[in-house]
C-alpha positions, 0 to 999 in steps of 0.5 A: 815115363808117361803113364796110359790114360784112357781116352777117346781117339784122337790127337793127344794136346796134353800128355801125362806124365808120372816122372815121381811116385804120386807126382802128375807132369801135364805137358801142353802138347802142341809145339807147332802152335807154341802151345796156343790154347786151342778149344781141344787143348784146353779142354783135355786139360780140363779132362785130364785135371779131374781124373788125376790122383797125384800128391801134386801136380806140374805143368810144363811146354814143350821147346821153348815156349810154355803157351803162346795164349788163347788160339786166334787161329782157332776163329773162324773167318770172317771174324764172328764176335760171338764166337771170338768172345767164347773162344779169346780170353772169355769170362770162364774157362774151364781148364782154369777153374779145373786148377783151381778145384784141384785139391793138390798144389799144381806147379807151372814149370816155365820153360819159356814165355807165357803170353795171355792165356798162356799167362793166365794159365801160369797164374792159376798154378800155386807155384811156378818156376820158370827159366831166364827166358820165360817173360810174361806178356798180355798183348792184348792192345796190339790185337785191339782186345778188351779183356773180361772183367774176369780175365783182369781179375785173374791176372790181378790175383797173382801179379801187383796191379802196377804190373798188371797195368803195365802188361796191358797199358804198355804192352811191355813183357815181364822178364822173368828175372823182373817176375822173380824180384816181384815175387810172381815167379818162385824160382828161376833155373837154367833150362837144363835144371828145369825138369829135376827142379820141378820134380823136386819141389812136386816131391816136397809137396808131395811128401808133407802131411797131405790134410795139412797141404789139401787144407792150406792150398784150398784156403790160399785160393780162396784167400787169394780169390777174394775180392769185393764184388762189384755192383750189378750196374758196373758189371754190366757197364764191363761186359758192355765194353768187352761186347763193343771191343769184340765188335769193333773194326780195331779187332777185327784188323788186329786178328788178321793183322796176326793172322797176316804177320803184319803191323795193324792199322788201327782206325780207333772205332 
């Protein structure tokens, strides 16, 4: 049963659940939209991360989707690479950083795809149990987007790099059966077991010497966090490519080629 959270007025795009003692369900509200990651809905996800006290932490879909990605919709027309470059896949977001300070583990349950953001989203969790239907994709080539540097690392956090590359490179999902055998995914249940499996591993969590557990997810993170940093230069020369990508006629056609529910054209420029 959903427990009353103070907020401002307004269209609630995350709900907040308490389905178990000191167990928090974060529900991504936006069914009409598959779950896109909107401005609004990530930022209530942010909000409602860094108020909660729980042992441990679900979030979950609603139907049968668990987020479409990064809300396209949500850039303006014509097409302004500034605020496309904020608002599609960017370098920082807030309701991921949110996961990542949160000193309890957080558990993805997937009840249906998860596709760029939506993807990135279902990496930053500690765990994630998914049903048979719950592919991971990053479509990013067929709306002519270069991903950030950091974006790319995100994803490399949690998946092998040949997957990672054959997510982008081929645009070809990864089935959730495929994600299991890797390792990505921890589990896979029937859509009718989701919400009890769920719950059930939260409760395993939850019921584990909270030091020891605060201690241990801090340390995987930073562990799995850990990479070399790259050269002032290269990082430049990356976010170089991003900007030109941003501003380049290929995306703006692949914007409103989804817009459109239309094949792109592309012109390689």
């Amino acid at each position: 049963m959903a427990q009353p959270v103070a907020r401002d007025a307004g269209p609630e795009f995350v709900l907040v659940e308490w389905p178990a003692p000191r167990v928090a369900r974060l529900v991504l509200n936006d069914p009409g939209r598959r779950g896109a990651l909107s401005p609004d809905l990530l930022g209530q996800l942010g909000a409602e991360l860094e108020r909660l006290d729980a042992d441990c932490v679900i979030v979950t879909g609603q139907g049968e989707v668990f987020s479409s990605g990064y809300a396209l919709d949500a850039i303006g027309d014509p097409l302004d690479p500034e605020e496309a470059d904020r608002l599609i896949a960017p370098a920082r977001v807030a309701a991921l950083e949110a996961i990542a300070a949160h000193p309890v583990p957080v558990l993805a349950a997937l009840n249906g795809p998860a596709i760029g953001g939506g993807l990135e989203l279902a990496l930053a969790c500690d765990l994630r149990i998914a049903v048979p239907s719950a592919e991971l994709a990053a479509p990013a080539g067929k709306l002519g987007l270069v991903y950030t540097e950091e974006g790319l690392a995100r994803l490399l956090e949690g998946m092998p790099a040949a997957v990672v590359a054959e997510l982008f490179l081929l645009a070809s999902p990864l089935s959730a059966e495929r994600a299991h055998a890797l390792g990505v995914v921890n589990s896979l249940v029937e859509a009718a077991d989701l919400e009890s499996a769920a719950v059930r591993a939260a409760l395993r969590c939850a019921r584990l010497a909270p030091l020891a557990e605060r201690g241990n997810v801090h340390i995987l993170r930073a562990l799995r966090a850990a990479r070399p940093p790259l050269a002032v230069a290269e990082r430049e020369r990356l976010a170089a490519l991003r900007r030109d990508g941003m501003r380049s006629r290929d995306f703006a056609e692949g914007v409103e080629a989804f817009k459109g529910r239309r094949e792109p054209v592309w012109r390689g420029s």
